[in-house]
C-alpha atoms as a printed R data frame, in Angstrom:
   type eleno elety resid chain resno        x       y      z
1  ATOM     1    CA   UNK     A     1 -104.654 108.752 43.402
2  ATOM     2    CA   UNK     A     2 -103.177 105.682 41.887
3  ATOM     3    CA   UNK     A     3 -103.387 102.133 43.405
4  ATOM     4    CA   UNK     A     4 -105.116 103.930 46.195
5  ATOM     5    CA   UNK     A     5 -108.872 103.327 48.350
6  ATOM     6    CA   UNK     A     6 -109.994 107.123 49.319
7  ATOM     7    CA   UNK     A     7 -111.107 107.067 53.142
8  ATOM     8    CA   UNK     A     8 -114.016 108.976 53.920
9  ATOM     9    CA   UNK     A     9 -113.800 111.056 57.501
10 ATOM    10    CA   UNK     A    10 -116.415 109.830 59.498
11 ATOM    11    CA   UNK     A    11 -117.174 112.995 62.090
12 ATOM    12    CA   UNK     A    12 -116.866 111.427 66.038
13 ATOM    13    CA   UNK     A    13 -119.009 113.127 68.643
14 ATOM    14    CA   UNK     A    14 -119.368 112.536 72.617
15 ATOM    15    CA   UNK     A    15 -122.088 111.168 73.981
16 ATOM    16    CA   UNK     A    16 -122.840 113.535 77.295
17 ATOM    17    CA   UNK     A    17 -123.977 110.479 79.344
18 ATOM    18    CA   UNK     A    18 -121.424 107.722 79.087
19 ATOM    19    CA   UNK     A    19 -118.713 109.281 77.560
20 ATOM    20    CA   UNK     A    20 -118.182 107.431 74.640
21 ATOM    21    CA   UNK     A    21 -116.986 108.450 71.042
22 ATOM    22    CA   UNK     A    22 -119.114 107.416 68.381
23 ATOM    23    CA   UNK     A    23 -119.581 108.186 64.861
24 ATOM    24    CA   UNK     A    24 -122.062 111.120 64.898
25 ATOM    25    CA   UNK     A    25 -124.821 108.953 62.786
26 ATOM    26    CA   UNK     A    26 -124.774 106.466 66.118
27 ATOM    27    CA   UNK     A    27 -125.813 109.843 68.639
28 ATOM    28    CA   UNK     A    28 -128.695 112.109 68.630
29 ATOM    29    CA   UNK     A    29 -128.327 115.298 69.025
30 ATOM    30    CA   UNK     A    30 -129.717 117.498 71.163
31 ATOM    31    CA   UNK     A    31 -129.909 121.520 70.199
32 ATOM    32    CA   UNK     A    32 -130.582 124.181 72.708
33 ATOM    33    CA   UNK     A    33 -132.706 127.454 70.188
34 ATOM    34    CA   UNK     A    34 -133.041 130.861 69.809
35 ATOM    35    CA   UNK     A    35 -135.374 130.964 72.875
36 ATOM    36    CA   UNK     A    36 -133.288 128.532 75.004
37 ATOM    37    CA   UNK     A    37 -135.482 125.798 74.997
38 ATOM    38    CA   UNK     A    38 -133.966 122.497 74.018
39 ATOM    39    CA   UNK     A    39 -135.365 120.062 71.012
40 ATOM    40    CA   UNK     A    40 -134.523 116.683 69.866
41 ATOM    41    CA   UNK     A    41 -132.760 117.279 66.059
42 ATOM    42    CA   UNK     A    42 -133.066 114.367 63.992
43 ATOM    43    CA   UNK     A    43 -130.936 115.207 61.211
44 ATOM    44    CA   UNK     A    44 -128.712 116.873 63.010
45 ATOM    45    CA   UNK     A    45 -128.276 120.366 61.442
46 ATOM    46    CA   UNK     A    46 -129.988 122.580 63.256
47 ATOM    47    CA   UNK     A    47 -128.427 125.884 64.085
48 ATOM    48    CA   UNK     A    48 -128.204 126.032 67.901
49 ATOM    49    CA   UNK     A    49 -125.429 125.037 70.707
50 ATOM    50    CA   UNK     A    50 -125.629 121.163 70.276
51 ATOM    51    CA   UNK     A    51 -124.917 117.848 72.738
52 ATOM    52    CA   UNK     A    52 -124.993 114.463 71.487
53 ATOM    53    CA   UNK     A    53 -126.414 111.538 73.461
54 ATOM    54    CA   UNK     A    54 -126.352 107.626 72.711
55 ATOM    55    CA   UNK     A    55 -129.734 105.592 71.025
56 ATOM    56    CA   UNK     A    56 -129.904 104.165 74.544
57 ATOM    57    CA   UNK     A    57 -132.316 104.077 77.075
58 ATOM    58    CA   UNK     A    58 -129.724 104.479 80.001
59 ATOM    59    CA   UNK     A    59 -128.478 107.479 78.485
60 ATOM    60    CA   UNK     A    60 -131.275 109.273 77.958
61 ATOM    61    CA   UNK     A    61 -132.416 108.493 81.638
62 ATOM    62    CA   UNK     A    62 -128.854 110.496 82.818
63 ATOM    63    CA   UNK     A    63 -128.776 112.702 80.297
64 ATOM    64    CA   UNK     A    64 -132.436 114.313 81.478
65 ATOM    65    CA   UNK     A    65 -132.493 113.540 85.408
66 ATOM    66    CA   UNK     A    66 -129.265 115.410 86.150
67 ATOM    67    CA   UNK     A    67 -128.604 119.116 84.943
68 ATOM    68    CA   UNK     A    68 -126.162 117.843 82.844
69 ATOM    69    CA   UNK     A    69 -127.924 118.176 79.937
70 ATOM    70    CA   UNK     A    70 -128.271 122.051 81.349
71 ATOM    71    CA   UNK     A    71 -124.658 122.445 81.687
72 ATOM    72    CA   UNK     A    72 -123.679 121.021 78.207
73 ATOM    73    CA   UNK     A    73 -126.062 123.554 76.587
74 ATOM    74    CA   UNK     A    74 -125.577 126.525 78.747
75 ATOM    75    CA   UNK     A    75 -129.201 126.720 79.678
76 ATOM    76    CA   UNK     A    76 -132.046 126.358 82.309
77 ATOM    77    CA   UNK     A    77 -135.294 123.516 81.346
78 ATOM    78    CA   UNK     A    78 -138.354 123.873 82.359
79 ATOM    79    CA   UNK     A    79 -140.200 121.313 83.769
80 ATOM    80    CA   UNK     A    80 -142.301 121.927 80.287
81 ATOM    81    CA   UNK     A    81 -139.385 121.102 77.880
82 ATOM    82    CA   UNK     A    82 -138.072 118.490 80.056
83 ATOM    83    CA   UNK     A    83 -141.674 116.491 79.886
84 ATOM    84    CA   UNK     A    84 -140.993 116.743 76.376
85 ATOM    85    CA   UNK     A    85 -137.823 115.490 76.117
86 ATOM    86    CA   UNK     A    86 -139.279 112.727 77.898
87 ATOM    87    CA   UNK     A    87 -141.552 111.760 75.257
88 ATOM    88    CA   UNK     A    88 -139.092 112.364 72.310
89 ATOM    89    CA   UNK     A    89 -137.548 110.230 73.695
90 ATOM    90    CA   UNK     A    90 -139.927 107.741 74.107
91 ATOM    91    CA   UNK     A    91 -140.980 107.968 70.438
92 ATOM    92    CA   UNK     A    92 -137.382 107.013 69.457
93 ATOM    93    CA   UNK     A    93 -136.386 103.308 68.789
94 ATOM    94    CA   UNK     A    94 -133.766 102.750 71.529
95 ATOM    95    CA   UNK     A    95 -130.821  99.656 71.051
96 ATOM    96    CA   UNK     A    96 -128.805  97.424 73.000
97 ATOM    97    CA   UNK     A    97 -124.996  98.414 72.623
């Protein structure tokens, strides 16, 4: 490329609480596993049916009261794997958008 700057494609993903498109770095995702129980993934490869949520408090709160978090992985938590979702969560250094 002559004279040209090369742009890099930055991937977007959805966060399943508010609904806004981010760049997936901003999100953390979510991965339902082999046995259908869901896990926080940090880096954001695991293999697994995936849902993104924001590094806010709010969303977190939505994401895991609801069963939307359910429907966006096709799966059923337990009251087990929901507690500890709850403190992933907690563990994780939230921001103010």
């Amino acid at each position: 490329m002559k004279g040209g700057s090369i742009r890099q494609h930055i991937p977007q993903r959805t966060c399943m609480a508010c609904r806004k498109v981010r760049p997936k770095r901003e999100l953390i995702r979510l991965v339902r596993i082999a046995d259908g129980s869901v896990e926080v993934d940090i880096n954001g490869k695991r293999a697994g049916r995936g849902a993104y949520l924001c590094r806010v408090q709010e969303c977190w709160e939505i994401g895991l009261k609801g069963n939307q978090l359910e429907y966006a992985l096709r799966t059923t938590l337990t009251q087990d794997n929901r507690d500890q979702l709850i403190k992933a969560a907690e563990k994780l250094s939230f921001s103010a958008i």
